[in-house]
C-alpha positions in Angstrom: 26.5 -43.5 71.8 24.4 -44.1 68.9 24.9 -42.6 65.8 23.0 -39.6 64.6 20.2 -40.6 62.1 19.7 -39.7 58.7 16.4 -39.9 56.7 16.1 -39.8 52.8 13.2 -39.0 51.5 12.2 -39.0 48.1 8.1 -39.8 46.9 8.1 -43.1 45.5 10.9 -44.6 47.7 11.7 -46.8 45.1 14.5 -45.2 43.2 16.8 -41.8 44.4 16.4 -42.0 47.9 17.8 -46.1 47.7 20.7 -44.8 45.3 21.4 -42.3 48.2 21.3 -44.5 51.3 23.3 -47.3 49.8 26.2 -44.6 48.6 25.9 -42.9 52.2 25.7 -46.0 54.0 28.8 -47.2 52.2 31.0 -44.4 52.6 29.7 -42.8 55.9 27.9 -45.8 57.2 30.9 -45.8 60.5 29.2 -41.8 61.3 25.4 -42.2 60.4 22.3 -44.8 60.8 21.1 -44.4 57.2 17.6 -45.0 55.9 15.1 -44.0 53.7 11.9 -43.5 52.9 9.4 -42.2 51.1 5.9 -39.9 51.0 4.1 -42.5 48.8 6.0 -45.9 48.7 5.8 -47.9 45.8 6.5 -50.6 47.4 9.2 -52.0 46.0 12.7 -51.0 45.3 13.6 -50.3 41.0 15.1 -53.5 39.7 17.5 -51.1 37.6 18.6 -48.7 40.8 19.7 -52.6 42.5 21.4 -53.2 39.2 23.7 -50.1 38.7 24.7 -49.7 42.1 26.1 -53.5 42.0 28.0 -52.4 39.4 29.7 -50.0 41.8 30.1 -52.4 44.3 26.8 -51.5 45.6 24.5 -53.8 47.3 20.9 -52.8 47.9 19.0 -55.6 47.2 18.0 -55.8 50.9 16.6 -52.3 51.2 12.5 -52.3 51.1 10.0 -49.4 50.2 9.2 -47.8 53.4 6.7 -44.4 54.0 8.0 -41.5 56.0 5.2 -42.1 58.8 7.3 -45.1 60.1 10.2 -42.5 61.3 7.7 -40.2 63.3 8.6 -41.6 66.8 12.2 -41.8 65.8 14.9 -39.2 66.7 16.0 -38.1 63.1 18.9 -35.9 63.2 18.7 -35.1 59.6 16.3 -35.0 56.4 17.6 -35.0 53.1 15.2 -34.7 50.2 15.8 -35.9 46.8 13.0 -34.8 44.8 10.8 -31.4 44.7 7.7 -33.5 45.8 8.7 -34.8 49.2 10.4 -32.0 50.3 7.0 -30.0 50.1 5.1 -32.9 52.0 7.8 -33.8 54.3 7.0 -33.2 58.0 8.8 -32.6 60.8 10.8 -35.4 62.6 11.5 -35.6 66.6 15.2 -34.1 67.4 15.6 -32.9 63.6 18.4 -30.8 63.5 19.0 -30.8 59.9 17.2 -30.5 56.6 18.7 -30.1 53.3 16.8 -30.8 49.8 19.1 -32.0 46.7 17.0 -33.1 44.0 17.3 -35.2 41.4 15.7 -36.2 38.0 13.7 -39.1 38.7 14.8 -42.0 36.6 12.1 -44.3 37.2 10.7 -41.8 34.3 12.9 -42.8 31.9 12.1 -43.7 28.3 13.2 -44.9 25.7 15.7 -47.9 24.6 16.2 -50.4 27.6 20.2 -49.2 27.6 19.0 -45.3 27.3 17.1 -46.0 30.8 20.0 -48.1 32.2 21.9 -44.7 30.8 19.3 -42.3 32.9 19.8 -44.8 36.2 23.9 -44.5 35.9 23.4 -41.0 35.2 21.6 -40.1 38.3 23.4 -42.6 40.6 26.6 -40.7 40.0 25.4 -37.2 40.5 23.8 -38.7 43.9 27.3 -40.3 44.3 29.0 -36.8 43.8 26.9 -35.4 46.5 26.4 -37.5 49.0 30.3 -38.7 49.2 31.1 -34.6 49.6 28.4 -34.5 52.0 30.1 -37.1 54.0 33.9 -35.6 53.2 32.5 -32.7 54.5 31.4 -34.1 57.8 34.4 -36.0 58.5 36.5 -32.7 58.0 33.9 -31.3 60.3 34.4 -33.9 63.3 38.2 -33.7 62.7 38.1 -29.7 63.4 36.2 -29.8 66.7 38.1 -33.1 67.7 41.5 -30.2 67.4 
């Protein structure tokens, strides 16, 4: 049986949504086919968002900017947005059961001192990291219920 799929999308593709699929991916990657995307791809992924998830043990360095289009003739259980913009553009995906929008403050958009921005990146990586790791808490309690 495959596993279900879940689709993060933020706009640029470059920053939030590759924070988010690396922490999901790492602590629920045994339950879900993780990915992300994005509504306007920049095409490459922040060398800052690689940097402070290897500092959590982390390795994204292998993701690649991808646009939303590409999942359109794929069964996508669940959307996840992570920023106000693609959750107003995003479409809807073949089988999507599920669609939830967390947002987050963008840090590609950080200014200021080259430590402050590293700052803004660890900053947002851990709020994603609170999320996303009671997101998948909660749906391994879930599967544990019905399994009863």
């Amino acid at each position: 049986m495959s596993k279900p799929l879940i689709l993060i999308l933020c706009t640029g593709n470059s920053c939030r949504s590759h924070l988010a699929e690396g922490i999901l991916e790492h602590c629920a990657g045994d339950l879900f086919d993780v990915q992300s995307a994005g509504s306007k791809p920049a095409g490459y992924v922040h060398p800052l968002a690689i940097e402070v998830m290897r500092e959590i043990g982390i390795d994204i360095s292998n993701h690649t900017s991808k646009h939303m289009n590409a999942f359109l003739d794929r069964q996508v259980n669940t959307v996840i947005t992570v920023c106000g913009n693609a959750d107003q553009v995003c479409p809807m995906f073949p089988g999507q059961v599920n669609r939830y929008h967390w947002g987050f403050d963008d840090p590609a958009h950080a200014t200021g001192s080259e430590e402050e921005i590293r700052n803004v990146f660890r900053r947002v990586r851990d709020q994603i990291k609170l999320v996303f790791e009671a997101y998948a808490a909660g749906y391994r309690q879930a599967l544990k219920e019905t399994i009863k």
